[in-house]
C-alpha positions in Angstrom: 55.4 83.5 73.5 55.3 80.7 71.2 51.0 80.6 71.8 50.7 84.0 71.3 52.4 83.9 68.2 50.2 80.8 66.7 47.0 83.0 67.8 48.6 85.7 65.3 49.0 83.2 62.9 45.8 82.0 63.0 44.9 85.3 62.6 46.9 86.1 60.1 45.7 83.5 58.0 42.2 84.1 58.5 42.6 87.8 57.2 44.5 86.4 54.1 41.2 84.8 53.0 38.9 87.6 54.3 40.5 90.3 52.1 40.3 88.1 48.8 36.3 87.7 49.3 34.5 89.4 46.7 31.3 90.0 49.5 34.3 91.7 51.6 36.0 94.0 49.0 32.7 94.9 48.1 32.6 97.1 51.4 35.5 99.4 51.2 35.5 100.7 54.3 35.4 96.9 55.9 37.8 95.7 53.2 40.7 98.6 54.2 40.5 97.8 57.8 41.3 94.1 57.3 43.4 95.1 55.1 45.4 97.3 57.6 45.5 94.7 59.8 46.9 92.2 57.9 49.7 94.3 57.0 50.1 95.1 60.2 50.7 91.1 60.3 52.7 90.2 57.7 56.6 90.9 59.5 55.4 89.2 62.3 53.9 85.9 60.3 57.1 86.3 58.6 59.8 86.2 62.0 57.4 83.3 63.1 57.6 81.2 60.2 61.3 81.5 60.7 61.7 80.9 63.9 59.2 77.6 63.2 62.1 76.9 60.7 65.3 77.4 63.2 63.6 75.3 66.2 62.4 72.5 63.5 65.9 72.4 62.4 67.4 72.2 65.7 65.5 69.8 66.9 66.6 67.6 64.4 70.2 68.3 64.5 70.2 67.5 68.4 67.8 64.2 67.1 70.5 63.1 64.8 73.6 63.9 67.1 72.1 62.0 70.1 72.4 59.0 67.9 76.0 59.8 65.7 79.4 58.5 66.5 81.1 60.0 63.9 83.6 62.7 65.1 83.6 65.1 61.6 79.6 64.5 61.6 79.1 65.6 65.2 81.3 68.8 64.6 79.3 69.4 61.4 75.6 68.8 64.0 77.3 70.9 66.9 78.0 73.6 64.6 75.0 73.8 63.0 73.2 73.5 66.6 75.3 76.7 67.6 74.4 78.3 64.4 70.6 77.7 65.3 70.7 79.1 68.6 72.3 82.6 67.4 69.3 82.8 65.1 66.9 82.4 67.5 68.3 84.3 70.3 68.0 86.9 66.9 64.4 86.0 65.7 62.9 86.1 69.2 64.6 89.3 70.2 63.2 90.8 66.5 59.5 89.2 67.6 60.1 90.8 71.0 60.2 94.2 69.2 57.5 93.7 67.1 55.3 92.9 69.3 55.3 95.6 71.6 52.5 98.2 71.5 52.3 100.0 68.5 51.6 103.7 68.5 48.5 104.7 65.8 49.4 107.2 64.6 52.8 106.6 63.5 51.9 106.5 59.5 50.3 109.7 59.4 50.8 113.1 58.5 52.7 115.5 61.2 51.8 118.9 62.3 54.7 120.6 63.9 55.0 124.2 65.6 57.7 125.7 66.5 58.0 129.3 68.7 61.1 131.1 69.4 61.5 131.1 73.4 64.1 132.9 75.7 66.8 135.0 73.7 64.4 137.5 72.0 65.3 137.7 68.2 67.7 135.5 68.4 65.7 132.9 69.2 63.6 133.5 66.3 66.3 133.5 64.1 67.0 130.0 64.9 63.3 128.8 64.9 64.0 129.6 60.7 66.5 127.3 60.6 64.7 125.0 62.7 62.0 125.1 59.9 64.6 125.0 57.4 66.1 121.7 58.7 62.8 120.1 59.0 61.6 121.4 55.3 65.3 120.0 53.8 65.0 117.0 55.8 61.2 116.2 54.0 62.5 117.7 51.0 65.4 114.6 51.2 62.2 112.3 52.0 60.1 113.2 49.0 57.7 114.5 51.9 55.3 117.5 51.1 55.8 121.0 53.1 52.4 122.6 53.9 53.2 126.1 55.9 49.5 126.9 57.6 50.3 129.5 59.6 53.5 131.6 60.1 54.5 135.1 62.1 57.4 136.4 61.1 60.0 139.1 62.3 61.2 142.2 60.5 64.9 140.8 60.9 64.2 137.2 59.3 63.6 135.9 62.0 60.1 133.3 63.0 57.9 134.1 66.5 56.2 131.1 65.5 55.3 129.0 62.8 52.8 125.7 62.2 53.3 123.6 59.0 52.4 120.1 58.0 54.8 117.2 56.2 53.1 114.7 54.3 54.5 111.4 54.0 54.4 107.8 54.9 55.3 107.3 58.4 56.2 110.8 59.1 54.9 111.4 62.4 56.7 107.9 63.3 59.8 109.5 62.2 59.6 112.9 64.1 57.2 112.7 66.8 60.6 112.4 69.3 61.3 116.3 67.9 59.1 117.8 70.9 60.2 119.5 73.3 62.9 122.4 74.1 65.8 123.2 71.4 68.9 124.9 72.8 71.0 126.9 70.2 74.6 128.5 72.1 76.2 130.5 68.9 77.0 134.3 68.8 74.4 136.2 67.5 74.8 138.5 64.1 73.9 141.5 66.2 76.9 140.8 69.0 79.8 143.1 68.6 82.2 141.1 71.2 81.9 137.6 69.8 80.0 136.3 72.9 78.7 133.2 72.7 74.5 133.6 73.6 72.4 130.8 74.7 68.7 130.7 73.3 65.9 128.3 73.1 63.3 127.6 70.8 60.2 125.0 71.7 59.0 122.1 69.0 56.1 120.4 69.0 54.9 117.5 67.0 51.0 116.5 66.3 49.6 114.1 64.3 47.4 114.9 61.4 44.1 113.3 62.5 41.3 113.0 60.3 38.8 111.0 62.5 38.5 111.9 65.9 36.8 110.3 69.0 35.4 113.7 70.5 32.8 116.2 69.4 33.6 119.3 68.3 30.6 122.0 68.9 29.8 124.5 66.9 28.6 126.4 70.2 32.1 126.0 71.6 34.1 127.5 69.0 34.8 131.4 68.0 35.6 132.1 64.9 37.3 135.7 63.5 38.3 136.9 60.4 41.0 138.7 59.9 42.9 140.1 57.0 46.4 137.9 56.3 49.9 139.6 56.7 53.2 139.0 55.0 53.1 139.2 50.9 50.0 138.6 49.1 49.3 142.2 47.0 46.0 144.0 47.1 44.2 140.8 47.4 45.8 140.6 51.3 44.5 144.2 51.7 41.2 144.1 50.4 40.3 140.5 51.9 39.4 138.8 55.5 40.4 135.3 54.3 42.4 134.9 57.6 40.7 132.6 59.7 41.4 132.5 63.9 39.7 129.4 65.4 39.3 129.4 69.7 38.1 126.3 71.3 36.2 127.9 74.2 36.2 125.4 76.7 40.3 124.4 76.5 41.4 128.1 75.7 43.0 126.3 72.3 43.6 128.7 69.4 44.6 128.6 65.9 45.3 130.9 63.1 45.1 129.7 59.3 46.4 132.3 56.9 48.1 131.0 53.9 45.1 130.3 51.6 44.0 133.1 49.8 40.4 131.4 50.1 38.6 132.0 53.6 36.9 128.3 52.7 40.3 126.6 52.7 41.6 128.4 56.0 38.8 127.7 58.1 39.3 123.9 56.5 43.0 123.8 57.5 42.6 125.6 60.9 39.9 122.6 61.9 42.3 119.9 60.9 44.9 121.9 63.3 42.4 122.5 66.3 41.8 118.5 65.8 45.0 117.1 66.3 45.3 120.2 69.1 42.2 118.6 70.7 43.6 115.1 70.9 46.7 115.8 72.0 44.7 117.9 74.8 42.6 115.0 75.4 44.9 112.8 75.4 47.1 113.6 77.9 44.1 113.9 80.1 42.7 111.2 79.4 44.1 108.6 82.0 47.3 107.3 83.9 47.9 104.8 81.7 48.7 107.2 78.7 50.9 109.4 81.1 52.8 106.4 81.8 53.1 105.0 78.4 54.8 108.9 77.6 57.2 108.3 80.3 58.4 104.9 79.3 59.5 106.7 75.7 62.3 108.6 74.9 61.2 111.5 76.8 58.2 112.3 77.5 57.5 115.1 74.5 57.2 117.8 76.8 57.6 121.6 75.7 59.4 122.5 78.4 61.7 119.1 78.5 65.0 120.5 77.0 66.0 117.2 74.2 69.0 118.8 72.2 71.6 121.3 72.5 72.9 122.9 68.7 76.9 124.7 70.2 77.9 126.3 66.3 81.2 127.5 67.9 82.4 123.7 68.3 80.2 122.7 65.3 78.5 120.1 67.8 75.0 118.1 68.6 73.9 117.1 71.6 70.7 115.2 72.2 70.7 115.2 76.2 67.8 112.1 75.7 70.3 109.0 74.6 73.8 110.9 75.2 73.7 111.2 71.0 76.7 113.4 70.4 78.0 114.5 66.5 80.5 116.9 65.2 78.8 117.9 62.0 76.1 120.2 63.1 76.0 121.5 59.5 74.5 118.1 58.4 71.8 118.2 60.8 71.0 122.2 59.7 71.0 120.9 56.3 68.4 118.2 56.9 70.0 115.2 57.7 68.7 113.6 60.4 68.2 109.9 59.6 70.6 108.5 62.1 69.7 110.5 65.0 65.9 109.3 64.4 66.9 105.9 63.7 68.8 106.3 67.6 65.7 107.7 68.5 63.4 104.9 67.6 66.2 102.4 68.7 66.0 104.2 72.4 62.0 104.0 72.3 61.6 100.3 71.5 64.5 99.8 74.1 62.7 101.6 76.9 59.1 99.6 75.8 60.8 96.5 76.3 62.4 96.6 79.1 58.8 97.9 80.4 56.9 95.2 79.1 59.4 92.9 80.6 59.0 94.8 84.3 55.6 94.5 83.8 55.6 90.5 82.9 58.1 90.2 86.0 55.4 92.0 88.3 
């Protein structure tokens, strides 16, 4: 481990001077992606140099108490060799973390769709207050709310809905949000106070701007359509609903809250993008598949992750046997120490991989 970390610093150190050269911050586009990558350095240089630090000073407290015959001197040395080891059994287990894999797309924007599944209107009403936690939740994390597309019911309730949060690190934060959300509560509508269990499905995209693949002009239909919900006479007298198919998958998607055609057809794109990848993604290879299953679930629609049971106010998510007692919270948008559990869970399950792997 210690050579692999010496090649990073090496690296490191060359990037410091790269990004300072006039000839290199010249060319933006070269300048940014060294600069990325040195960023990308810097907590790793940082637990190194550290660790450098802990073993130096070992070393020469072990130096100095192979030669000391002082009794209050060699408790002082033995303490402070002690003291050294618990540091680096933390430092290397810190480097251990950070230099697992890291997933690229874990600073950008997210896309996330939701869709009311099995319990009819009920299950739409709860897809709202799915939205309504995620929205309070960015709202709480100064991200921005972008609703592209949204089909509503006549009782309040959400069929399905796509919307975007824009924010540092905010597909890194909610990516583990996919999958199957179970709601057990008794519905407005039930006169005996039964209990109903419904389901709603999440899933979480990243925004991408770049992507590997083509995407034809050839391969894609494109309607128009007028938009529904509020919007006046300009709704009634106007097409500036866009519907985007990707022929050769079968993917669609629907762009409707602009009141400009333009600006649809722009946002629908940027969803069929990330759609694409996702698509492509989990084709592309058994490595990928793998990589999935070694996270905190495998982000699955039809994986069931969390259970929301209003009559005893609790949380359950089924993934890390998380359970709380203020389900409230959670509807109201706070969900920083589940997702910090999540993320906990995830580098746990990576690690232990890597070490499988390093065993085999």
């Amino acid at each position: 481990m210690l050579e692999k970390l010496e090649k990073i610093k090496q690296r490191f150190n060359e990037l410091s001077e790269l990004i300072v050269k006039p000839e290199i911050i010249a060319d933006n586009k070269q300048w940014q992606k060294l600069t990325k990558e040195h960023s990308s350095l810097i907590a790793i240089n940082d637990l190194y140099d550290k660790l450098k630090k802990c073993l130096a000073d070992k070393q020469s407290a072990q130096d100095m108490l192979h030669n000391e015959t002082d009794k209050e001197m060699i408790a002082l040395l033995e303490d402070e060799i002690n003291n050294c080891n618990e540091l680096q059994t933390q430092l290397e287990e810190q480097i251990k973390i950070e230099l697992l894999p890291k997933d690229e797309n874990d600073d950008k924007n997210v896309i996330i769709e939701i869709r009311g599944g099995a319990g009819g209107e009920e299950a739409s009403l709860f897809a709202n207050s799915l939205l309504r936690m995620y929205t309070m939740y960015a709202e709480k994390h100064h991200m921005k709310t972008e609703i592209i597309n949204m089909n509503a019911t006549e009782l309040g309730g959400i069929k399905e809905v796509e919307f975007m949060l824009s924010g540092k690190g905010a597909y890194s934060k909610l990516k583990f949000e996919s999958g199957v959300h179970r709601v057990q509560r008794v519905p407005e509508t039930e006169s005996q106070g039964r209990v109903h269990t419904s389901t709603v499905t999440v899933a979480v995209l990243p925004e991408l701007e770049e992507v590997e693949f083509e995407i034809l002009d050839k391969d894609l239909k494109i309607d128009t359509y007028r938009s529904s919900g509020a919007g006046g006479q300009h709704v009634n007298k106007t097409e500036s609903a866009i519907r985007i198919t990707h022929l050769p998958t079968g993917i669609v998607v629907a762009c409707q809250d602009e009141r400009s055609q333009l600006k649809n057809r722009d946002k629908a794109m940027t969803i069929l993008k990330s759609k694409l990848y996702d698509y492509y993604q989990g084709q592309k290879d058994k490595e990928y598949a793998q990589t999935r299953k070694n996270q905190v679930g495998t982000g699955d629609r039809s994986e069931r992750i969390r259970t929301y049971n209003y009559p005893q106010g609790r949380l359950t998510d089924h993934r890390i046997n998380y359970t709380s007692y203020n389900l409230q919270a959670f509807l109201d948008g706070d969900l920083d120490d589940l997702i910090a559990q999540l993320q906990i869970a995830n580098q746990k399950a990576l690690l232990e991989h890597s070490i499988n792997n390093q065993g085999n």
